[in-house]
C-alpha positions as CSV (number, residue, x, y, z in Angstrom):
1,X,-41.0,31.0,-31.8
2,X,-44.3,29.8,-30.3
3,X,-44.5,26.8,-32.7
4,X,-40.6,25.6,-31.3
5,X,-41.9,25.9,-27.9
6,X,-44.5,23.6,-28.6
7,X,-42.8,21.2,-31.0
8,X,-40.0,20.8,-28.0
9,X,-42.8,20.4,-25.3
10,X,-44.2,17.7,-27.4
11,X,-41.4,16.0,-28.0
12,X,-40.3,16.4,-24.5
13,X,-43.5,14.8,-23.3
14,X,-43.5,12.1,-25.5
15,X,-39.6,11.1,-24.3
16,X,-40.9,10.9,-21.0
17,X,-44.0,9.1,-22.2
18,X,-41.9,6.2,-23.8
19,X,-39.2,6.2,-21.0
20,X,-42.3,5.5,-18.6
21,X,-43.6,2.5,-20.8
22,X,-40.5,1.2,-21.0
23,X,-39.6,1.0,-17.3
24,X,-43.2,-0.5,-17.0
25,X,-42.4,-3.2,-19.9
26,X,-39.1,-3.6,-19.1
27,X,-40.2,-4.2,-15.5
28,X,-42.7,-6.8,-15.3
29,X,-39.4,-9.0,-15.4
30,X,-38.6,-8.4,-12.0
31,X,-40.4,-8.8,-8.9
32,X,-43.2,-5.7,-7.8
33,X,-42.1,-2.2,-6.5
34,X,-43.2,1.1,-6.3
35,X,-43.4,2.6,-9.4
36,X,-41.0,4.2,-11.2
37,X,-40.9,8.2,-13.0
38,X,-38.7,8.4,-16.1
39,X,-34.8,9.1,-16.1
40,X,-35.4,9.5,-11.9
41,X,-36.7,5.7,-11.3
42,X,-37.4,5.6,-7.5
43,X,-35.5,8.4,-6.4
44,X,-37.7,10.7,-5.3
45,X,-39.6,7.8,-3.6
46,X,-37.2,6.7,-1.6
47,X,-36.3,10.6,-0.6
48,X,-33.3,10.2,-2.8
49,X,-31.6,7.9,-0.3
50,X,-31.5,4.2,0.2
51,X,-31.8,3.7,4.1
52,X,-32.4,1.0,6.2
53,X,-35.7,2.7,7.3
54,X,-37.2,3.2,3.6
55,X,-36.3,-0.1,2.5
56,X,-38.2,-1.9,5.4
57,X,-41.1,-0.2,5.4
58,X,-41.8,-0.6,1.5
59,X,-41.1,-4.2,2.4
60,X,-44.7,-3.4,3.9
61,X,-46.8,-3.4,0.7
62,X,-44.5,-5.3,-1.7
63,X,-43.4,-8.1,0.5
64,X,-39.8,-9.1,1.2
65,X,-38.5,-9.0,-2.4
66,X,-39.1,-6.2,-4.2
67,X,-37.7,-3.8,-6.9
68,X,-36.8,-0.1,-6.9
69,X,-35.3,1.9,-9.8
70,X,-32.5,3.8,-9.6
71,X,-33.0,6.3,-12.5
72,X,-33.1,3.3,-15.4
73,X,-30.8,0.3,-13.2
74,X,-33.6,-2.1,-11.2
75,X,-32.5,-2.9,-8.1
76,X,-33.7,-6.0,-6.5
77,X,-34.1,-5.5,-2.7
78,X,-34.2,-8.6,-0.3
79,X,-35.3,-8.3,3.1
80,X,-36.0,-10.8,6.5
81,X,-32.9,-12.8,7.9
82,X,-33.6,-16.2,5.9
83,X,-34.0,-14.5,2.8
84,X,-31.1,-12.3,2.8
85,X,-28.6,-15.1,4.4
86,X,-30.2,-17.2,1.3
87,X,-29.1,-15.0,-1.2
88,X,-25.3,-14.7,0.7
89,X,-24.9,-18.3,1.1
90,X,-26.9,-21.1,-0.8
91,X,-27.4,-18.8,-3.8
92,X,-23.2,-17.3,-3.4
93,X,-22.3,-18.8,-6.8
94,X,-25.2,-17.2,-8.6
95,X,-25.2,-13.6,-6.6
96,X,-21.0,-13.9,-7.1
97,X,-20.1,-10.4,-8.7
98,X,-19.9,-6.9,-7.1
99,X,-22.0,-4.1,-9.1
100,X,-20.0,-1.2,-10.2
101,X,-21.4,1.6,-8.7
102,X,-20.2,4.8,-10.6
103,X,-18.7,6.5,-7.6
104,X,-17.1,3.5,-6.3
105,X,-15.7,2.4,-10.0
106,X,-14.2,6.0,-10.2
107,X,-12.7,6.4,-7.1
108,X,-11.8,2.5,-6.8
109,X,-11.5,1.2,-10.1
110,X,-11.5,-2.8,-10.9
111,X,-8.7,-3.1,-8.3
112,X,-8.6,-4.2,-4.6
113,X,-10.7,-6.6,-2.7
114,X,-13.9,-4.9,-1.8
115,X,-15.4,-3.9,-5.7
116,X,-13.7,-6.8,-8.3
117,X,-14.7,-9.8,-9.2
118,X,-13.2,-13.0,-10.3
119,X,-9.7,-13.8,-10.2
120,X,-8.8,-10.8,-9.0
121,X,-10.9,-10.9,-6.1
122,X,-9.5,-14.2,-5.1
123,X,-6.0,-13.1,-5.2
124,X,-6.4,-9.9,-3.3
125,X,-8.5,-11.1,-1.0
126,X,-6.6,-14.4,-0.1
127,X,-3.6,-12.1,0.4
128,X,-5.1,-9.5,2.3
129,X,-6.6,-13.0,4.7
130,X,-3.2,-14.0,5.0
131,X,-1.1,-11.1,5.5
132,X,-3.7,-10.1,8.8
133,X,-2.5,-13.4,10.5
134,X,0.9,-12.5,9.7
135,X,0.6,-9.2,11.4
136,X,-0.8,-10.7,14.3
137,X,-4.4,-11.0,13.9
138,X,-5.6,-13.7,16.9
139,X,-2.4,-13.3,18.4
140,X,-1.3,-10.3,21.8
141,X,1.1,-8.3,19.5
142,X,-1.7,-6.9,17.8
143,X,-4.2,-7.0,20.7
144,X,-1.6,-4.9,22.3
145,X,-1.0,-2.3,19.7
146,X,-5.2,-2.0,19.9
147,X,-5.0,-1.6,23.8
148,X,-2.0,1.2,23.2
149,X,-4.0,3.5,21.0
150,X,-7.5,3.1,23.2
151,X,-5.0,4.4,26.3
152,X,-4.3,7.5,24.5
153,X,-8.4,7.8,23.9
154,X,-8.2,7.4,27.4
155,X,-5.7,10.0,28.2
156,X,-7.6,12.6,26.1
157,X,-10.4,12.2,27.6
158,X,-9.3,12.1,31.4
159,X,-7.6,16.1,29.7
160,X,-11.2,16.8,29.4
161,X,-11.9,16.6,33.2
162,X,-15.3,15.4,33.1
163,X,-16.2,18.7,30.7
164,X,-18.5,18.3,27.6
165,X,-16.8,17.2,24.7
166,X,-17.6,16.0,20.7
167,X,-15.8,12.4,20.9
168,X,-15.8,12.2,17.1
169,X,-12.3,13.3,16.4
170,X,-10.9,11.7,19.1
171,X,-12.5,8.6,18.8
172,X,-11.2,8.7,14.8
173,X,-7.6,9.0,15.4
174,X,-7.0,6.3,17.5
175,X,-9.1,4.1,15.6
176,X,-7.5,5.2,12.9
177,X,-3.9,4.4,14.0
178,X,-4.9,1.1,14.2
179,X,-5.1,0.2,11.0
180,X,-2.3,2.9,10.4
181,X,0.1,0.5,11.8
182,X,-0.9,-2.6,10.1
183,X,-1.2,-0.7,6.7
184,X,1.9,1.6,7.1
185,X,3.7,0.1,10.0
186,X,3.5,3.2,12.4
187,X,1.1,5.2,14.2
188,X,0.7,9.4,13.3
189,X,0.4,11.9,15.9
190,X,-3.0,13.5,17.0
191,X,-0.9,16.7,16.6
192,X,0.0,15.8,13.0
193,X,-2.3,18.8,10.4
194,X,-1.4,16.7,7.7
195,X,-3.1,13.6,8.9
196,X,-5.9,15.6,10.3
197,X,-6.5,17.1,7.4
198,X,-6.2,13.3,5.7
199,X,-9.4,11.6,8.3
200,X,-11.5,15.0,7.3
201,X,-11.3,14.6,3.7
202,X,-11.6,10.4,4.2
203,X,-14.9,11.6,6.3
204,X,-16.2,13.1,3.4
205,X,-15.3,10.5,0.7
206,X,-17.0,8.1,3.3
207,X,-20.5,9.8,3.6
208,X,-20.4,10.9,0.3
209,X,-22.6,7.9,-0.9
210,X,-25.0,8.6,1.0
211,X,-26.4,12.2,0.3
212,X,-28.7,13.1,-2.2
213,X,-25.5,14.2,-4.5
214,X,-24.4,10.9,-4.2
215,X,-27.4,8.7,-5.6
216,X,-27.7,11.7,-8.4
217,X,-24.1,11.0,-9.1
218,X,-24.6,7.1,-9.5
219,X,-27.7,8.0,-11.3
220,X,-26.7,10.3,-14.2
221,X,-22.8,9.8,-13.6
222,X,-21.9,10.4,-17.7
223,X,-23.4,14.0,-17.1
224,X,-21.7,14.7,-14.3
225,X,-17.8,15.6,-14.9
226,X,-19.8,18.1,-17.1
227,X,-21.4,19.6,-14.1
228,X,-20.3,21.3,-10.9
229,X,-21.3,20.7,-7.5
230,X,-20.5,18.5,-4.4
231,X,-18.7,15.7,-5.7
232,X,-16.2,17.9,-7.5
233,X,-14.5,18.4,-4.0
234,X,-15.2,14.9,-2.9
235,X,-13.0,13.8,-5.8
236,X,-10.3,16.3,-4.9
237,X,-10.3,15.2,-1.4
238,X,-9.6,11.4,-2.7
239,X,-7.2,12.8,-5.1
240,X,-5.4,14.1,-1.7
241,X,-6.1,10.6,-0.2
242,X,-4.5,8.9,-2.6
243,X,-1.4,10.9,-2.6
244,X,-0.9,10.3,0.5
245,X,-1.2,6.2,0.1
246,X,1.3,6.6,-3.1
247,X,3.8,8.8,-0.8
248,X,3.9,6.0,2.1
249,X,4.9,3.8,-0.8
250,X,7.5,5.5,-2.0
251,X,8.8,6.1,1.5
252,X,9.2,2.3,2.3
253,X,10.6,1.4,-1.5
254,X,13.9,4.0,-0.7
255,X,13.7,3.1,3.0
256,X,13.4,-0.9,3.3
257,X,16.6,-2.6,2.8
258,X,16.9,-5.6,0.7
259,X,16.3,-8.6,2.6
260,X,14.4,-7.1,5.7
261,X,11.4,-9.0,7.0
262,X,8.6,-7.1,6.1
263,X,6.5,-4.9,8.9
264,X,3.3,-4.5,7.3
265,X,0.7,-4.8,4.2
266,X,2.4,-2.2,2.2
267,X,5.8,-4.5,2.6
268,X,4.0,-7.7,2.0
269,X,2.6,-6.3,-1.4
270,X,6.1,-5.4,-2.6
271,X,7.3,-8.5,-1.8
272,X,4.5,-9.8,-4.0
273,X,4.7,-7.6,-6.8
274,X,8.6,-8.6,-7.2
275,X,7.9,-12.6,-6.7
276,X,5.0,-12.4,-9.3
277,X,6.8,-9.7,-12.0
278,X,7.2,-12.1,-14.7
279,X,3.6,-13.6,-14.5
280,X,1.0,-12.3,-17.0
281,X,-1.6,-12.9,-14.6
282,X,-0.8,-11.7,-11.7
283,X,-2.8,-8.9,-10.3
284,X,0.2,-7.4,-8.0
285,X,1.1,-4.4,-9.0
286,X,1.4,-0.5,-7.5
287,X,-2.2,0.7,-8.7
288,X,-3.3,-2.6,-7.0
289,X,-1.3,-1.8,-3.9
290,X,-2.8,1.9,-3.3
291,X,-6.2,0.2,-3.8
292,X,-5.6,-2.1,-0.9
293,X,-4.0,0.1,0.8
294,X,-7.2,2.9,0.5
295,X,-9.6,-0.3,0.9
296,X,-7.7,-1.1,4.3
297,X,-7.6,2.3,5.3
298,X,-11.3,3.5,4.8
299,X,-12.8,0.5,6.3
300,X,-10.8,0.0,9.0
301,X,-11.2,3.7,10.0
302,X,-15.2,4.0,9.0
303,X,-16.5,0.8,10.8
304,X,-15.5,0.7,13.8
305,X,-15.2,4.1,14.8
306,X,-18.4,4.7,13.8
307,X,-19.3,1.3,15.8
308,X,-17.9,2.8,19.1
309,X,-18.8,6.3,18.8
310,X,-22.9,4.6,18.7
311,X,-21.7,2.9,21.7
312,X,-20.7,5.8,23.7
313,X,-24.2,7.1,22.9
314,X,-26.3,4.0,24.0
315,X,-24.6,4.4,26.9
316,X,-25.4,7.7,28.0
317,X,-29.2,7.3,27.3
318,X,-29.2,3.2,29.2
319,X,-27.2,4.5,32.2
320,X,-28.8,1.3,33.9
321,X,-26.5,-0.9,30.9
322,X,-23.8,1.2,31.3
323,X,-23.5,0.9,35.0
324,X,-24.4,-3.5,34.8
325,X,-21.1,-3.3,32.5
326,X,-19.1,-1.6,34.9
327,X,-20.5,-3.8,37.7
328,X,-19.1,-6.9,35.8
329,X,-15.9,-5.3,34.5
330,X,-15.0,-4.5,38.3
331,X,-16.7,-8.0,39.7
332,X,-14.7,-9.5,37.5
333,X,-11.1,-8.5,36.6
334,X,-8.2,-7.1,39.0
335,X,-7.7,-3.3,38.9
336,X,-4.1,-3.5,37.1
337,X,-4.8,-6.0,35.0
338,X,-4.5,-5.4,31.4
339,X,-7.8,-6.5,29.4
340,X,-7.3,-8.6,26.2
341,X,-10.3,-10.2,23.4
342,X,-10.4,-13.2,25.4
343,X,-11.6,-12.1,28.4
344,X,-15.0,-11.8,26.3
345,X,-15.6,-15.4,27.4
346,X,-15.6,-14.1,31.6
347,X,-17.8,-11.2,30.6
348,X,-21.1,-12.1,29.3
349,X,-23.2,-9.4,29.9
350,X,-20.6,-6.9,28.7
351,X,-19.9,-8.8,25.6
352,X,-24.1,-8.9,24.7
353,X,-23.8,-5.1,25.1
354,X,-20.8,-5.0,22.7
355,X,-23.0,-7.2,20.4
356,X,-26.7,-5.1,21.0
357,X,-24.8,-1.7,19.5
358,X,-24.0,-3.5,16.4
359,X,-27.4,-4.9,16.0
360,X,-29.2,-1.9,17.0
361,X,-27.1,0.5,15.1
362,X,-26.7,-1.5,12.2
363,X,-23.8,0.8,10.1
364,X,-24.2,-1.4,7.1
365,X,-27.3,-1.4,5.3
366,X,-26.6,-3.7,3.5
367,X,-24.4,-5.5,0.7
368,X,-24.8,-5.2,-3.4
369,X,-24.4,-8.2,-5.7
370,X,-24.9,-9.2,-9.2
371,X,-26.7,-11.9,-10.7
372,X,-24.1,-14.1,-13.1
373,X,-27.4,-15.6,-15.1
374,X,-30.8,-15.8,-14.8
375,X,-32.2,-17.4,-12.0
376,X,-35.3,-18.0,-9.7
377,X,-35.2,-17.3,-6.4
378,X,-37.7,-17.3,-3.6
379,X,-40.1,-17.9,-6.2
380,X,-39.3,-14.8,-8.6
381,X,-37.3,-14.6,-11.9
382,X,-34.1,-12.5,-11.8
383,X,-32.6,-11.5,-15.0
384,X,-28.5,-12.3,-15.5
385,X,-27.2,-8.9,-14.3
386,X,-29.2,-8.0,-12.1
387,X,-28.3,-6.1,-8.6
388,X,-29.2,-7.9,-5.7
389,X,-29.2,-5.8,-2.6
390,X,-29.6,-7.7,1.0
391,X,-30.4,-5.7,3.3
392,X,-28.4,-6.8,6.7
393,X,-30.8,-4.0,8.7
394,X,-34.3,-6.4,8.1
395,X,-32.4,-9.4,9.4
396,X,-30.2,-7.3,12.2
397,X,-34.0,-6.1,12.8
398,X,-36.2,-9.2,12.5
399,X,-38.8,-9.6,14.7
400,X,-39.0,-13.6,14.0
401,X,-35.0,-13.4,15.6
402,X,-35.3,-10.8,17.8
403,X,-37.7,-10.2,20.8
404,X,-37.8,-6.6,20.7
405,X,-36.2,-5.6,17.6
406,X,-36.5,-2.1,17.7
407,X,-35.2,-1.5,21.4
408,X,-31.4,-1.9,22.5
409,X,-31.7,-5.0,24.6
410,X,-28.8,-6.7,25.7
411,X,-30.6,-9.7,26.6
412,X,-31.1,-10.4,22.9
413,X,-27.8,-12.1,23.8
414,X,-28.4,-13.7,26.9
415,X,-29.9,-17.1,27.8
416,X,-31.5,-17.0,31.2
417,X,-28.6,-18.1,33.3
418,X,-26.9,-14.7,32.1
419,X,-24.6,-16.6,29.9
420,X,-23.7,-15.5,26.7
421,X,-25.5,-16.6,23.3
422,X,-24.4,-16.2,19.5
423,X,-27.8,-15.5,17.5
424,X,-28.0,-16.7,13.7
425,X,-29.7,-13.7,13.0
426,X,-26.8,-11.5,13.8
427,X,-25.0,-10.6,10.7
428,X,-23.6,-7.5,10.5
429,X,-20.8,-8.5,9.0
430,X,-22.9,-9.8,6.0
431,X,-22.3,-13.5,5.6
432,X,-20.9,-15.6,2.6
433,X,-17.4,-16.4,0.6
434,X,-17.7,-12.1,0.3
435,X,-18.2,-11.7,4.2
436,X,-16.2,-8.7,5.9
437,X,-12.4,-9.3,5.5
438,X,-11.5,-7.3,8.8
439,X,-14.3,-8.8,10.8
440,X,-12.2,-10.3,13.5
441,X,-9.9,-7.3,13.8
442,X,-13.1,-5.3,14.5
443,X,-14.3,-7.2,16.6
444,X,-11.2,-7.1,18.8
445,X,-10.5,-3.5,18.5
446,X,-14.5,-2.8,19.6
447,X,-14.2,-5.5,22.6
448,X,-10.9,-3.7,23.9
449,X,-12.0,0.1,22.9
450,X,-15.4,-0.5,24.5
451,X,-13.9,-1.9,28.1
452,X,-11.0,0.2,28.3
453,X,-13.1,3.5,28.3
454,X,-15.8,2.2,30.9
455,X,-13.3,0.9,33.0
456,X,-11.8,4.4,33.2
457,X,-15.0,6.9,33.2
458,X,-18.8,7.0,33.6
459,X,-20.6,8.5,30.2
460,X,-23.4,11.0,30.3
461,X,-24.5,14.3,29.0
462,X,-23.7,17.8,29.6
463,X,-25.6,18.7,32.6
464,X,-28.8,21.0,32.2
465,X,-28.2,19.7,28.5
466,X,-31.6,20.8,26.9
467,X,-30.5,18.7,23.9
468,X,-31.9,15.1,23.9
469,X,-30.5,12.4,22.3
470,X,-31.5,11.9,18.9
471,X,-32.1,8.6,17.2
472,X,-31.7,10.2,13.5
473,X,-28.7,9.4,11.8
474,X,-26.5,10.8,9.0
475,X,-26.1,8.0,6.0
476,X,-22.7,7.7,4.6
477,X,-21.4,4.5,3.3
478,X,-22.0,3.3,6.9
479,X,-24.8,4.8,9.4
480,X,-23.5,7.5,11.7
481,X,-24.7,9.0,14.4
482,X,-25.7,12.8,14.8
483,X,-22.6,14.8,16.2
484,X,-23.6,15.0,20.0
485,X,-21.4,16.1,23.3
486,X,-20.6,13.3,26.2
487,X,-18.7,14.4,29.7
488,X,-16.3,11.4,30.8
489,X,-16.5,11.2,34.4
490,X,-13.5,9.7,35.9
491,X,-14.6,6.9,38.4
């Protein structure tokens, strides 16, 4: 019995022995990093996270390009603004292809816009492009269908009559029924259990990612449908998710009649599975269309509600910037009148603010490619296949770009007349042929959320609130803030 123990100790040790020289061989390939264990790469380095604060500071000792391991898969990490829009934009054709990432090749697939590549991508993506403008993107229909749901945030707050309250849920919905109604063509009630039940279980698909589950997943993903724990539920959840898409499908196939215009994406995808049927090439089809559907849904829900609900909290601890905006808001448009995106152009300082909480909070760390051949770039060799990762936080964060990159400072955004300036350096989007497909409509919906709710209240904490605000955050696949409690004073 003893001499098994031993001869499986040994054997044990000497596996882990030759995975270690092989990550160290294998490695000097790819530009320095920290060094990685066997089977766990960087893992526990990195606290078995990949966050925007761990990836700048080992920027520190291994310079802006760098690699870390994820259990056997090296990852290289680019950081600083003109490195990362480098690798997005002059280098696009090289850095072309989206890594599959186990979870998101489970729960997505090859399908949709967000995780394929090639021909695929370009079909998806130019229809996705094209069916926003014919929903209205740019134009007041759809400006006014944003300004409808942030009234009814509106309403529910003015319920709360000035008493503490968690914003999240409320905040989710109507963001939420935004993109409800240009994916499904109506909006759902915040009443409905069913579609309450639906933004809970798309929260945790969404933050997923993030957790230590969620790297271990990616990590040793062939063990795991063998074993039990988190992401079990996570892929029930989508499961329900999904159902849902499928079951709006089915609704508008035996409710549209032949020959109707259609209303919205999931009616423009029929109509494009039906014209391309006969082509062998065509990458229209229902699996295709729940994709979409799920890709529209997620982001359009995740982004910017996570965007505003950061922005409700930088306004409670700046009460000085909170009060400027309201100053200009009131200095500058007529009690009744109804805001819309382009009054952005008469409101400067307010629109610097807007811009500030996207910088400062930075939801996207940043944005995975993969090498299509071996190449050199900024002076180091990287292998075909490789992941790139640009990290949108360093150049969001740059001191070169940014005067005082780690404080919220609208002025980042303002020359010294007060006038509003666009910075280079801003890029939260990411930049590139692969930049965010629903940038625009985020921007819009932020812009008119954002003014709508300080035109109504003043934001601040609960009084004798022994609480302070923190400045942790929970990682997901965006950057949330901690759940907190705001009172919205009407003014």
């Amino acid at each position: 019995m003893l001499s098994a123990v031993l001869v499986l100790s040994v054997l044990a040790l000497s596996l882990l022995i030759a995975q270690f020289l092989k990550l160290q061989w294998v490695g000097r390939r790819f530009p320095p990093g920290p060094t990685p264990l066997p089977f766990l790469g960087n893992l526990w380095t990195l606290n078995f996270r990949i966050d925007r604060d761990n990836l700048i500071e080992l920027a520190k000792p291994y310079g802006n390009i760098y690699t870390v391991w994820l259990g056997q898969t090296p990852i290289v990490v680019i950081n600083g603004y003109e490195a990362v829009r480098n690798s997005l934009t002059s280098h696009t054709d090289v850095f072309a292809l989206r890594p599959g990432m186990p979870y998101f090749q489970k729960i997505f697939g090859e399908n949709g816009i967000v995780f394929s590549n090639g021909h695929t991508w370009k079909q998806q993506r130019r229809f996705g492009l094209t069916t926003l403008r014919n929903l209205g993107l740019g134009k007041r229909s759809l400006e006014m269908r944003i300004l409808e749901e942030a009234q009814h945030l509106v309403k529910f707050f003015a319920v709360q009559e000035g008493k503490p309250t968690d914003p999240y849920m409320s905040v989710v919905n109507s963001v939420s029924n935004v993109i409800c109604a240009v994916v499904f063509g109506h909006r759902f009630s915040t009443d409905d259990k069913l579609f309450l039940r639906l933004i809970k279980s798309v929260n945790l698909v969404t933050r997923f990612p993030g957790t230590t589950w969620g790297w271990i997943y990616d990590v040793f993903s062939p063990l795991m449908p063998l074993l039990p724990g988190p992401h079990k539920k996570v892929f029930g959840c989508w499961e329900e998710v999904r159902s849902f898409v499928r079951e709006e499908i089915k609704l508008h196939r035996e409710r549209r009649v032949a020959g109707d215009p259609p209303e919205d994406l999931i009616d423009y995808f029929q109509d494009e599975i039906t014209k391309t049927k006969n082509d062998p090439t065509s990458v229209f089809y229902e699996n295709s269309l729940i994709t979409v559907g799920l890709e529209f849904f997620l982001a359009g829900i995740d982004t910017t509600s996570t965007s505003l609900l950061w922005a409700l909290l930088y306004m409670v601890e700046y009460p000085d910037v909170q009060e400027k905006v309201q100053k200009e808001l009131d200095a500058v448009l007529e009690p009744s009148e109804i805001i819309c995106y382009e009054d952005r152009k008469r409101l400067p300082y307010t629109n610097a603010v807007i811009h500030e909480v996207q910088r400062y909070a930075s939801i996207l760390t940043g944005v995975g490619r993969q090498s299509l051949k071996d190449t050199s770039f900024q002076g180091f060799f990287i292998p075909k296949g490789t992941i790139i990762f640009g990290n949108l936080t360093s150049a969001l964060y740059d001191p070169e770009h940014w005067e005082t990159p780690r404080q919220f400072n609208p002025s980042h955004f303002l020359d010294k007349e007060g006038k509003f300036v666009n910075k280079e350096a801003f890029m939260p989007f990411s930049a590139g042929h692969r930049v965010c497909l629903g940038e625009q409509l985020a921007r819009t919906e932020l812009f008119m959320f954002f003014t709508s709710l300080l035109r109504a209240f003043t934001f601040h904490l609960p009084r004798n609130e022994e609480k302070k605000i923190s400045s942790d955050y929970v990682l997901g696949t965006t950057v949330h803030p901690l759940p907190y409690q705001i009172c919205a004073v009407p003014r």
